[in-house]
BAVEXTOR-866705 format. One record per residue (C-alpha): residue number from 1; residue in three letters; chain; x, y, z. Coordinates in pm, whole numbers, padded with zeros to 5 digits, always signed. Example, Ala and Ser with C-alpha at 12.3 -4.5 7.8 and 13.67 -1.06 7.14 Angstrom:
% BAVEXTOR-866705
REC  1  ala  A  +01230  -00450  +00780
REC  2  ser  A  +01367  -00106  +00714
END
This chain:
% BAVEXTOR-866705
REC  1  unk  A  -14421  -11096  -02783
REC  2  unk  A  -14765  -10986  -02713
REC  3  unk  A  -14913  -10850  -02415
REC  4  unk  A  -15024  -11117  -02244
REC  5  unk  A  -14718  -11275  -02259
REC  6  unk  A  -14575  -10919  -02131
REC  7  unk  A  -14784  -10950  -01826
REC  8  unk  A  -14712  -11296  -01764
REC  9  unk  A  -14363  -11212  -01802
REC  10  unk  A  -14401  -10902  -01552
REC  11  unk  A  -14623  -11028  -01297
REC  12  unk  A  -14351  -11332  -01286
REC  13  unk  A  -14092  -11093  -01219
REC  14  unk  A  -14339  -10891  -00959
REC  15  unk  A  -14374  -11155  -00726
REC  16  unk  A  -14038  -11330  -00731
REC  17  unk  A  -13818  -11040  -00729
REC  18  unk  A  -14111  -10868  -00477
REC  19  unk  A  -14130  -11179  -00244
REC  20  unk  A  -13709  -11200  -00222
REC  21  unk  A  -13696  -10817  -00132
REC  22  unk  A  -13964  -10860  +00150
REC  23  unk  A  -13782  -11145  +00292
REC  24  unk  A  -13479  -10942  +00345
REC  25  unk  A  -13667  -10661  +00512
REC  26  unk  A  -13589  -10406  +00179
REC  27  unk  A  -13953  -10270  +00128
REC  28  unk  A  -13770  -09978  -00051
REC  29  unk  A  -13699  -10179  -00291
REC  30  unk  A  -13981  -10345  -00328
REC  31  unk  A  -14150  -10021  -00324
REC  32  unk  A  -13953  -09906  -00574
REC  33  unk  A  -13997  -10261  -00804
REC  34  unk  A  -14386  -10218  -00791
REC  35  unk  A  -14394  -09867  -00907
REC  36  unk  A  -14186  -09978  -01225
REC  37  unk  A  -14437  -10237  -01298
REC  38  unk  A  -14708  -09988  -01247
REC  39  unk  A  -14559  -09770  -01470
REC  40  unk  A  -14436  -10017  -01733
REC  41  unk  A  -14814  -10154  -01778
REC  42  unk  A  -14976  -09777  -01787
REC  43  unk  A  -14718  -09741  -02052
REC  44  unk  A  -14858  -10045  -02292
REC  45  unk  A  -15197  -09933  -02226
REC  46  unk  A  -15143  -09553  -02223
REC  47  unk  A  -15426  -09542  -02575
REC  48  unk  A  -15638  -09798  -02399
REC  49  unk  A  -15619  -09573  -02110
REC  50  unk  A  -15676  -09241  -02298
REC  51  unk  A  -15972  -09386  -02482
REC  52  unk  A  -16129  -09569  -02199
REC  53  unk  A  -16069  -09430  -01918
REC  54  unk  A  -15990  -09067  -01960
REC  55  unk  A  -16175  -09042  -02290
REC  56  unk  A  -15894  -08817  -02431
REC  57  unk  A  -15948  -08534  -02191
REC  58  unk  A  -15565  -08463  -02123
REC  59  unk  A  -15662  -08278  -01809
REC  60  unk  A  -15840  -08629  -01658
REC  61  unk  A  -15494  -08786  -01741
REC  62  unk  A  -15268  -08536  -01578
REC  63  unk  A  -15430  -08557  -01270
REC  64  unk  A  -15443  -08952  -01269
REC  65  unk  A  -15088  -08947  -01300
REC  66  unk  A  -15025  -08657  -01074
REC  67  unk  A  -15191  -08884  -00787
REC  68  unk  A  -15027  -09151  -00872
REC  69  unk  A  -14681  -08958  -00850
REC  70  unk  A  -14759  -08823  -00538
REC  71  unk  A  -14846  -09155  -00367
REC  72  unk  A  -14526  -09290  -00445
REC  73  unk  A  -14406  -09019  -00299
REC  74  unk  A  -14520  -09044  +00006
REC  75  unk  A  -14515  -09418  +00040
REC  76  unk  A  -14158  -09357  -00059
REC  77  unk  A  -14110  -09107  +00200
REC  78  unk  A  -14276  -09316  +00478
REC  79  unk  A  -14041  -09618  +00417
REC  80  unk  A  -13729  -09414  +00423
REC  81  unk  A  -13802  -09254  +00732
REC  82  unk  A  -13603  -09473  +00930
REC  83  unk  A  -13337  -09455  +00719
REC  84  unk  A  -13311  -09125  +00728
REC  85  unk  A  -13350  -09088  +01117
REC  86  unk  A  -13064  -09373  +01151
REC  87  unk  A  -12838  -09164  +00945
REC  88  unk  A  -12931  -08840  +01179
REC  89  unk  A  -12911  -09018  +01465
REC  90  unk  A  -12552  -09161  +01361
REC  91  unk  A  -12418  -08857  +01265
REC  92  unk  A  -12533  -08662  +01634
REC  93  unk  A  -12327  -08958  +01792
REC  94  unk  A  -12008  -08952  +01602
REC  95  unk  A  -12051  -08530  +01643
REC  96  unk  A  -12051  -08586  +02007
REC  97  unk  A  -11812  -08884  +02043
REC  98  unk  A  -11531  -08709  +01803
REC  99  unk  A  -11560  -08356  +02054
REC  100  unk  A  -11456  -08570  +02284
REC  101  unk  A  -11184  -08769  +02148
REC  102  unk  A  -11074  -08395  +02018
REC  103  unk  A  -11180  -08231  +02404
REC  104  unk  A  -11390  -07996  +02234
REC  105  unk  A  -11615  -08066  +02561
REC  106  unk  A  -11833  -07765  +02480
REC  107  unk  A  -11936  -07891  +02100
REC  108  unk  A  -11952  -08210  +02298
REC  109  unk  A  -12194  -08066  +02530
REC  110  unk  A  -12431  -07915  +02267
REC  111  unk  A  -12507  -08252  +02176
REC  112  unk  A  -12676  -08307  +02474
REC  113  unk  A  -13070  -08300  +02544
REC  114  unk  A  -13214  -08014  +02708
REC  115  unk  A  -13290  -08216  +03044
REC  116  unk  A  -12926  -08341  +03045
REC  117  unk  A  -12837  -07957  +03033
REC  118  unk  A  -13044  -07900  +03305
REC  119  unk  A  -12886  -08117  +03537
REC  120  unk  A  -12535  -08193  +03431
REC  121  unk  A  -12368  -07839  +03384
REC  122  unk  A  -12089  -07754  +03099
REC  123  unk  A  -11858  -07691  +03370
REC  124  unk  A  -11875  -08004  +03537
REC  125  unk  A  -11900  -08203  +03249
REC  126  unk  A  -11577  -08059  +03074
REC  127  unk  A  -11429  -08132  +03446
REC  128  unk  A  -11511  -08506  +03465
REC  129  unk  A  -11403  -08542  +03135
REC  130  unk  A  -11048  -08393  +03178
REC  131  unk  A  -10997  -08551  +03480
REC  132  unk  A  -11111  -08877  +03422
REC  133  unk  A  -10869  -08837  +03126
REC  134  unk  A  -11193  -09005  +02871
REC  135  unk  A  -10938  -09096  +02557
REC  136  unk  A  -11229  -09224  +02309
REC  137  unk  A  -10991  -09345  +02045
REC  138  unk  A  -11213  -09604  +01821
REC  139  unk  A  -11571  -09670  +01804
REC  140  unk  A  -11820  -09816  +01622
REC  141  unk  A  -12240  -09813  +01625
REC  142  unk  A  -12338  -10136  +01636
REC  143  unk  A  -12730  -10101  +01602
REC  144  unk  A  -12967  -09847  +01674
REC  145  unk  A  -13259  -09983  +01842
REC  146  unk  A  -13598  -09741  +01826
REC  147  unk  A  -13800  -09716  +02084
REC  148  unk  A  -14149  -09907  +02025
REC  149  unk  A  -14383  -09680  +02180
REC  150  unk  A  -14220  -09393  +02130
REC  151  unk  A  -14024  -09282  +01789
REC  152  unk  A  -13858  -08982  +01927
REC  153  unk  A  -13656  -09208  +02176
REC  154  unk  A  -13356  -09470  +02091
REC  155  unk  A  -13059  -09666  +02202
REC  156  unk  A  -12726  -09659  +02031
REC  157  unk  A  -12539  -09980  +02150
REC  158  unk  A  -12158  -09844  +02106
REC  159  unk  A  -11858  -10054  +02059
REC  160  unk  A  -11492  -10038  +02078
REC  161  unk  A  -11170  -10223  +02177
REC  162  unk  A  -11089  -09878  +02373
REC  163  unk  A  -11317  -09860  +02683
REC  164  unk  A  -11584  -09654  +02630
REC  165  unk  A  -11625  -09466  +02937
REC  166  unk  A  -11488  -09758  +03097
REC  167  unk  A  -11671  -10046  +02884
REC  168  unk  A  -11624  -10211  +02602
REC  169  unk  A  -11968  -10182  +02523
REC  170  unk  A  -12209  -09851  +02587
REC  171  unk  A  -12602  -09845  +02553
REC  172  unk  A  -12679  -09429  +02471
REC  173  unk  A  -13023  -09290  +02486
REC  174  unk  A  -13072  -09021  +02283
REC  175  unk  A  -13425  -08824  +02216
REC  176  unk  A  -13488  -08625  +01977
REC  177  unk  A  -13585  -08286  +02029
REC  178  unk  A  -13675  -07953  +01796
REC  179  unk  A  -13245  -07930  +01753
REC  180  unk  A  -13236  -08278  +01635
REC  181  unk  A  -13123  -08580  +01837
REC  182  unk  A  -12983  -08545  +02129
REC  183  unk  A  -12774  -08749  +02367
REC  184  unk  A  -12883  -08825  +02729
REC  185  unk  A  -12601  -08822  +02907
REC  186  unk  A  -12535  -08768  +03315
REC  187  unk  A  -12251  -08749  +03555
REC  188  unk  A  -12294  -09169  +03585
REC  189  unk  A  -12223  -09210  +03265
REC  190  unk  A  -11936  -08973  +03273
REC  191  unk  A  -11755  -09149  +03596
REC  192  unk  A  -11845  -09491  +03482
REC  193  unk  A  -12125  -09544  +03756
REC  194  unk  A  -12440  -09565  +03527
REC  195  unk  A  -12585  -09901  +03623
REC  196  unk  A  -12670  -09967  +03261
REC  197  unk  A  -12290  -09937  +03178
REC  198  unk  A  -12252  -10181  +03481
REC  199  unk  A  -12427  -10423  +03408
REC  200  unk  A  -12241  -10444  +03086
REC  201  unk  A  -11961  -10603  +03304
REC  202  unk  A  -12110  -10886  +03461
REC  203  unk  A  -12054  -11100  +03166
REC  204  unk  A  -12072  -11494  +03238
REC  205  unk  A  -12298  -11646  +03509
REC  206  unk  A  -12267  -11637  +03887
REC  207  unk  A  -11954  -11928  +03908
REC  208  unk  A  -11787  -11737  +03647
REC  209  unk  A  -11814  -11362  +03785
REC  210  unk  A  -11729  -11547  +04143
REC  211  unk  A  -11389  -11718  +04000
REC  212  unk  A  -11306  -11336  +03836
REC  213  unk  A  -11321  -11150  +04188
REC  214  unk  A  -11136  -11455  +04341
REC  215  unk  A  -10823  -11485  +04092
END
């Protein structure tokens, strides 16, 4: 095979394996795919390249490659950042949902943000718990929704067939601050009185939520 057919061959590849990754929203792989390419082709041409190009200085050639290293790297590291947020944020909200379910209420309350400190004290909020008897016994994080103006705010939409504070389903905000994320969390949300967590139970239409309160 010679190198034209190579390149055919890998520019095929490229743009079919390329175009299927960016359709399902995986620019890490495709990120990934592109630097292999990159690499395969400086590879074929690595005399061309050293005659050409860098004219057999070795010191021209390191730092080519060196740059071209370090943008991957930090193309790679802007992709994943999501990621990796997601995975913080998941792990602050199991952290703070498992305190709970274990009434650990004061690890529970370190997960809160600084503001929700401020006006919800530990006292009170290892109170409302144990009184309200709050049993979380299952849950699950059904999406994590980033804010779009702001990326150190975000909504964890909870689920589980346990009420959740007294829903089956429970929007949390949480913010991220120089601890990490944080929940925001208030004495609504505690007693069930959050109009968020509310309006979670007006499901069906006006006729529907009239026939409920009737029968």
């Amino acid at each position: 095979m010679n190198r034209q057919s190579i390149y055919i061959t890998l520019i095929n590849t490229f743009l079919g394996m390329g175009a299927s990754l960016l359709l399902k929203d995986n620019v890490l792989l495709a990120l990934i795919l592109s630097f292999l390419v990159i690499g395969t082709i400086i590879f074929i041409e690595r005399k061309w390249l050293d005659e050409k190009i860098f004219r057999k200085k070795k010191w021209y050639a390191i730092a080519a490659y060196s740059a071209l290293a370090v943008t991957f790297i930090i193309g790679l590291s802007f992709v994943t950042k999501p990621s990796r947020e997601t995975s913080l944020i998941i792990t602050s909200i199991s952290v703070f949902l498992n305190d709970i379910r274990t009434r650990d209420y004061k690890g529970a309350y370190e997960q809160l943000s600084n503001a929700s400190k401020k006006t919800y004290p530990l006292n009170d909020f290892a109170s409302d718990h144990s009184n309200n008897r709050i049993s979380i016994q299952d849950f699950t994080i059904e999406q994590v929704i980033f804010n779009k103006y702001d990326d150190k705010k975000t909504v964890v939409v909870l689920a589980s067939p346990f009420l959740l504070y007294g829903h089956e389903t429970l929007h949390l905000e949480m913010i991220k601050e120089d601890q990490g994320w944080r929940v925001v969390f208030s004495r609504n949300i505690a007693t069930g009185k959050d109009s968020a967590s509310s309006n979670d139970r007006k499901r069906g239409g006006v006729i529907t939520n009239l026939f409920k309160k009737l029968f």
